[in-house]
N, C-alpha and C positions, 0 to 999 in steps of 0.2 A: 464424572469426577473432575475438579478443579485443580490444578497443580499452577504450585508460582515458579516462576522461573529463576531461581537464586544457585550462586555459589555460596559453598558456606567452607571455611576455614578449619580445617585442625588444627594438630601441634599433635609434639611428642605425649605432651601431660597427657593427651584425650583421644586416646587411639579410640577406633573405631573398631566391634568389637562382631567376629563373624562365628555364626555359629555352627557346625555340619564339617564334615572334612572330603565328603567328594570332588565331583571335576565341577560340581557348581559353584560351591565354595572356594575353590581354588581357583576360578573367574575370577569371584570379584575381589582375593585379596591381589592378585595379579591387576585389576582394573584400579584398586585404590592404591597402590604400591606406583604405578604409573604414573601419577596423578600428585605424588609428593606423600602420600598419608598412612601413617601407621596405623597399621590392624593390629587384634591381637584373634589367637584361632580357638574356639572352646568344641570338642567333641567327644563324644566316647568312642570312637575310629576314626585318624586319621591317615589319610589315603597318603599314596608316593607323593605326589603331583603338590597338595596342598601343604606336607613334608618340608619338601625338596625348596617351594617357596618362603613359606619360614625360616626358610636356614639361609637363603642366600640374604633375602630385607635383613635380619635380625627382628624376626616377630616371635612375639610369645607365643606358645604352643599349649593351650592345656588340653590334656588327651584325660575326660571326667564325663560324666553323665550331665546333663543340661538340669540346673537345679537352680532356682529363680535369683538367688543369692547371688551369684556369677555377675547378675547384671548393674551389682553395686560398683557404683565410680563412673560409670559412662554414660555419654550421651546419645550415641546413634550405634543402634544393632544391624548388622543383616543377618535374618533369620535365613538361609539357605541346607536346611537339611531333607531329606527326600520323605520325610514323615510328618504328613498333612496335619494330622493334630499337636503333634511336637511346634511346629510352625504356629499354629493356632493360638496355642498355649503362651510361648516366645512373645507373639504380638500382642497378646492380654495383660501379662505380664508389665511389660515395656510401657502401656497405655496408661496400666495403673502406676508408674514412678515416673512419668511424663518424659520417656526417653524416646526420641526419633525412630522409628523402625521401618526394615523395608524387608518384607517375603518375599524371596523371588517366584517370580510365574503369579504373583495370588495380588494383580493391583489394590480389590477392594481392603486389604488388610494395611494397605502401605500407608504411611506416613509421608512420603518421599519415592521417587522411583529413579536410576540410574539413567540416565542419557545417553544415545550412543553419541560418543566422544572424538571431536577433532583437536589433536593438538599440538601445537606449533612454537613448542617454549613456553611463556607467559599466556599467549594466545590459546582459549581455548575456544569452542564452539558446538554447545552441547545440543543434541536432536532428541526430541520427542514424540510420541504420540500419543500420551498420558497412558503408556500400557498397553495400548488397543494392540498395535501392531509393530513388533520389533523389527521385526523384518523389513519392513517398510521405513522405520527410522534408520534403517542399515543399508538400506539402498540409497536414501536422501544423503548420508553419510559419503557412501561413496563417492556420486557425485561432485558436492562439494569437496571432497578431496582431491579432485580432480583438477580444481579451479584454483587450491591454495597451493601454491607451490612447496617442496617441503622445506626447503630455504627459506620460509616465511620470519622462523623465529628470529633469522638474522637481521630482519630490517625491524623488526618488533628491540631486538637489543640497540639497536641503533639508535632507534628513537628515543630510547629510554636516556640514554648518553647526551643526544641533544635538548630533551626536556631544560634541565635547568637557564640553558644556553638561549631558548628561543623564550621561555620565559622572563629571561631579562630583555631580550630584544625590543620584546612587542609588551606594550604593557594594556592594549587593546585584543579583545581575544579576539574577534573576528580575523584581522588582518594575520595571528598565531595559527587559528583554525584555516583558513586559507594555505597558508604557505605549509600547514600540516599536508593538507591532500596535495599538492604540487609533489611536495614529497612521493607520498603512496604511489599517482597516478606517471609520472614521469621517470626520467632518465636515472634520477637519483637512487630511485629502488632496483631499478636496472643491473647499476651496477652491486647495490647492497646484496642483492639477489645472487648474484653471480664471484660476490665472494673479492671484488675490489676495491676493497676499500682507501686506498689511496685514490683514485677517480671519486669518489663516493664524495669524500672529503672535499673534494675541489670543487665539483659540482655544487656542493652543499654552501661553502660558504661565499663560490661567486655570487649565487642565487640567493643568498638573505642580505648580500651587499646591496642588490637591486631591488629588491621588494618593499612595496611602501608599508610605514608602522603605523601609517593610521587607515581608520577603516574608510574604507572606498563603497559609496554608495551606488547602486545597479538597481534598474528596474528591470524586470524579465515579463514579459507578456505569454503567457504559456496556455495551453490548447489541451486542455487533459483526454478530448477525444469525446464519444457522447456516451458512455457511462460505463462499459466494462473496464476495469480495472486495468486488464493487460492489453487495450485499445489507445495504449499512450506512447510518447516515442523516447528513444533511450536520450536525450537530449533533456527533453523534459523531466526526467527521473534526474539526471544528475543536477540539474537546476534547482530541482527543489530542494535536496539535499542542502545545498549552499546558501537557501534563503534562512534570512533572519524573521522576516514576517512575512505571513500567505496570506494574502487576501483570498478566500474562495468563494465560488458563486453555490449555491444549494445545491445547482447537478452535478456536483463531485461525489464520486463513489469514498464513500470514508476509509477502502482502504490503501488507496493513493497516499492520503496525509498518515493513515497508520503506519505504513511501511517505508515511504519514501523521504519523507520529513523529518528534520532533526527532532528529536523530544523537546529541545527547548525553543523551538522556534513559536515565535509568536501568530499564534493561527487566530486569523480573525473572521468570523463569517458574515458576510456581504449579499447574502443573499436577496433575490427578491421573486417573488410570484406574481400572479395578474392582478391582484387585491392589495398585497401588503410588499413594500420593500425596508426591508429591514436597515438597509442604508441607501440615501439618493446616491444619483450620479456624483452630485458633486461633495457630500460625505467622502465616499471615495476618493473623490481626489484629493479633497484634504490630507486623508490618512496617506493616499501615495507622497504626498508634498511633505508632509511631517517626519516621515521615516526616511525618507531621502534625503532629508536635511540633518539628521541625527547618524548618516552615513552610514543607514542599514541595507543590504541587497534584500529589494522587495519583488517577490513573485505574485505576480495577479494572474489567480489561477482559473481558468473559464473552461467549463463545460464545450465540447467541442471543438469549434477553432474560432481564435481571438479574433480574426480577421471578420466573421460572420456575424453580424446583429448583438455587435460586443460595446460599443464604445472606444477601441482602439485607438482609434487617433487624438481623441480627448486626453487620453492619461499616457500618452508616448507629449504630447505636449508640452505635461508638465516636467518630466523628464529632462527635454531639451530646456525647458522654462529655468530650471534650478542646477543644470549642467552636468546632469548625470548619465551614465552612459544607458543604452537599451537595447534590446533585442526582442522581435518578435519568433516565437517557439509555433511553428501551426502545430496544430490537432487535425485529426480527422472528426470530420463536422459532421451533425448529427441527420443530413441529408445522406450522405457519401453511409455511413456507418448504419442508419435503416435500414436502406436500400438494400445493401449487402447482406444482412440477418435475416432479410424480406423473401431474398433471393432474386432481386430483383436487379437490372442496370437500370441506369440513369438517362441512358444516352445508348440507341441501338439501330445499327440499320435496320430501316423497315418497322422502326419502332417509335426512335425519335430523333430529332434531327441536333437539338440541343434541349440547353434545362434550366432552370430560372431559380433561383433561392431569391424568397421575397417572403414579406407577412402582412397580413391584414390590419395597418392601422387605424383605431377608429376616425382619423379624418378624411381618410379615403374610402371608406367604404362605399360611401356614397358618390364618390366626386367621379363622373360618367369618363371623365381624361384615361381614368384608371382602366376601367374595365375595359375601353374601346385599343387600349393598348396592347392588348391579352385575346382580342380577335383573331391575330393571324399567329397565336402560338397554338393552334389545336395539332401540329406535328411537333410539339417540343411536350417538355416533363415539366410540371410545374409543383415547385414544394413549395409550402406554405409552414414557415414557423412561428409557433405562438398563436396560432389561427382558430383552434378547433372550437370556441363559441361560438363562430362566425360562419360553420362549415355549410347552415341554411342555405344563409346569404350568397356562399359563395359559390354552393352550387347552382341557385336559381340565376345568379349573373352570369357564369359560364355558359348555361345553356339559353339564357337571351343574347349574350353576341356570336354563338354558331356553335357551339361545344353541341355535339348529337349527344343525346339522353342515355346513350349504351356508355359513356364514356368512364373508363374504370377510376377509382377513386378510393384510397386507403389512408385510412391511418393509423397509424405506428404508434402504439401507447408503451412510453418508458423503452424507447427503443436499443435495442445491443442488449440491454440489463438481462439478470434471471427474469425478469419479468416482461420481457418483452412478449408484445402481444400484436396483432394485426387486424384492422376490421376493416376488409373489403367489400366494395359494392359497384353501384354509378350513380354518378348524376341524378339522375332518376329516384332513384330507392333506397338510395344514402339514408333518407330521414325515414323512411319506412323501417327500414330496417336496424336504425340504430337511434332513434330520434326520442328512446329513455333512457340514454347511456351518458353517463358523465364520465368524461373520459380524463384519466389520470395525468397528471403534465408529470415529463414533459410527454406530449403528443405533436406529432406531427403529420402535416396532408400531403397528399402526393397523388397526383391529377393525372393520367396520360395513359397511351395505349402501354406502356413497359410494365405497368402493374399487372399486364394478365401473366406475365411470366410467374410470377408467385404462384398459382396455383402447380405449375408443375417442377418449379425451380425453390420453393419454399422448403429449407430446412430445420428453421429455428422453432420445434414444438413451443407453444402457448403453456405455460402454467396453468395446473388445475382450478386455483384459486389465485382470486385478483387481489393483489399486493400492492403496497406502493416501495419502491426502491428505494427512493433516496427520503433522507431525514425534513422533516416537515418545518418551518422556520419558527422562531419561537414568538405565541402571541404576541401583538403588540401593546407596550404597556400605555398608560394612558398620556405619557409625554410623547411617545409617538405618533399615537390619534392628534395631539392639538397640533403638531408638525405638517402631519400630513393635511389638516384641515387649514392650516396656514399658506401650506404651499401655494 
């Protein structure tokens, strides 16, 4: 079952209308009575409890036998009597005059179901789990209550006080929305929290005396990690929050940009594969140069870490080019992050001496400079990204400049994700053994004696079935084909 996630408004005119008069019913008129909204009670017994609350609200009490008529004039019922077909009935009823209804205990019947409730004045914050498990929405509840202070409502009215004041200030919302979180995150909720409002005050209007009203453009270069979701650093999460446009590359876990990204930020996908890129390099940097110039803080959000086989220095460039400030965000990179899912190190006495991040380009594949390079690394680790077409080639060159044929050799398909996956072997038997396997990008190689730890240091079980994680880029249309045959 799908459920949206909405408040929705009463009033007086349109109480909401609870049926049954035990301790269940007397929940929820106690849970909507909290919450601002008038109930009214219909039952043929009602209990002390559910009594006792009627009297203190001023809720209508009818003490009658449940007769379909009752549910003339209103919009949303909670059917809550302990009589399974009375309840049945209730929701039949209600379906047929298109009136909102919710059984408690019985989801398939609901219309709507209750959320457990945080709330903090105006602020509320409702938990679900479409039904499945209350209890579990009531632990997640806790938690978060844990986190909001119960003074929260105070700096919720505060704001509300300053709205009109920071909306004439700023007549650009960026630089509004900015100086919004400075608010939240700083000394000013501090004091609001704590109930000083004279401090509160002065802090507040030294800090909008300072703060610039036009919007301030920012590039952020950020490192999303190499593909689990919670493999990101809290740096990065607040960044993204703050951009106005994301550039992301494909190995983004979508629910990075579902959770951490504003709703209205402009997400744009950049993605490219070994065949198609759905934007060049320097596409990109237009888009970075465009939006920097229109003084939007832009996030260029890269798969693993910026720093690693990213283009970094090209689009920090344009940055400094058009005078806009920048920071690079690392990630943890998609060598560091397999290794660790693999069970493996990188770098181990008696294992390996050091570790190389490098990738096969087709202009070197050939060029003999290359491999004669790579002779005296058979005590180091050697990763290969973007490589696995090439894994023939490159095992048959390792083992013509001295790599011995036992030497271990894995790769990592869609590594960290639910789908991570490991295909170990050597040198040797690599293509024996895997040489009708097309292996899912991202994949990566990894060369060295550190790989035989996996067999005993390997925790991350293989999914049953082969998946691919991340969202596939969208065909390319046919003005892209004449582009790319242009290049």
């Amino acid at each position: 079952m799908a459920y949206i996630p909405l408040f929705l408004r009463t009033s007086a005119d349109f109480p909401v209308l609870v049926i049954g008069g035990g301790a269940i019913a007397a929940a929820k008129i106690e849970a909507l009575a909290g919450v601002g909204t008038k109930a009214d009670l219909l039952s043929d017994t009602i209990g002390k409890a559910a009594r006792s609350l009627c009297d203190t609200h001023g809720f209508k009490a009818t003490q009658a036998p449940y007769q379909e008529e009752f549910l003339e004039g209103y919009r949303i019922v909670v059917a809550a009597t302990n009589d399974n077909a009375l309840n049945e009935r209730i929701a039949a009823d209600c379906r047929a005059r298109g009136i909102m209804v919710n059984v408690v205990d019985n989801p398939p019947l609901c219309d709507f179901i209750f959320p457990a409730l945080i709330r903090r004045g105006p602020l509320q914050i409702a938990i679900s789990t479409s039904g499945i498990s209350p209890v579990l929405a009531r632990l997640i509840k806790h938690t978060i209550e844990q986190a909001v202070p119960a003074q929260f409502e105070n700096l919720i009215r505060f704001m509300d006080e300053k709205k009109s004041v920071l909306r004439k200030f700023f007549t650009n919302i960026q630089p509004r929305r900015l100086f919004y979180e400075q608010i939240i995150r700083g000394p000013i909720a501090e004091e609001v929290l704590e109930g000083n409002a004279r401090n509160a005050e002065d802090l507040f209007n030294s800090a909008l005396e300072q703060f610039p009203k036009n919007k301030q453009p920012a590039l952020y270069l950020v490192g999303a990690g190499p593909g689990h979701p919670e493999l990101i650093t809290l740096k990065a999460i607040r960044l993204l929050s703050q951009a106005d446009v994301i550039l992301h590359d494909r190995l983004i876990s979508p629910v990075l940009l579902e959770q951490y990204a504003r709703k209205d930020a402009h997400k744009i996908p950049v993605g490219k594969t070994r065949d198609h890129h759905l934007k060049k390099q320097e596409d990109i940097g237009d888009l970075i140069e465009k939006h920097l110039l229109k003084g939007d803080i832009v996030v260029r959000l890269k798969g693993g870490d910026p720093g690693v086989f990213a283009h970094g220095a090209e689009e920090i460039e344009i940055a400094r080019r058009v005078g806009a400030p920048y920071q690079i965000v690392p990630g943890i990179s998609a060598a560091n992050g397999c290794a660790a899912y693999s069970g493996i190190p990188l770098t181990e006495r008696d294992g390996a001496k050091g570790v190389r991040f490098m990738t096969l380009y087709t202009k070197t594949l050939h060029q003999a400079d290359f491999w004669e390079g790579l002779r005296y690394a058979q005590n180091e680790t050697l990763v290969f990204y973007m490589s696995t077409p090439h894994y023939v080639l490159l095992c048959e060159k390792l083992h013509e400049i001295g790599f011995r044929p036992d030497t271990p050799v894995m790769v990592v398909e869609q590594g960290t994700t639910p789908e991570h996956r490991d295909y170990v072997s050597t040198l040797s038997q690599f293509d024996v053994d895997y040489g009708e396997h097309a292996f899912i990008s991202p994949s990566l190689i990894i060369v060295g004696d550190v790989v035989r730890w996996r067999e005993t240091n390997g925790w991350k079980e293989a999914p049953e079935d082969v998946k691919s994680y991340f969202s596939k880029l969208p065909e390319p249309t046919e003005q892209d084909k004449k582009e790319q045959e242009n290049a």
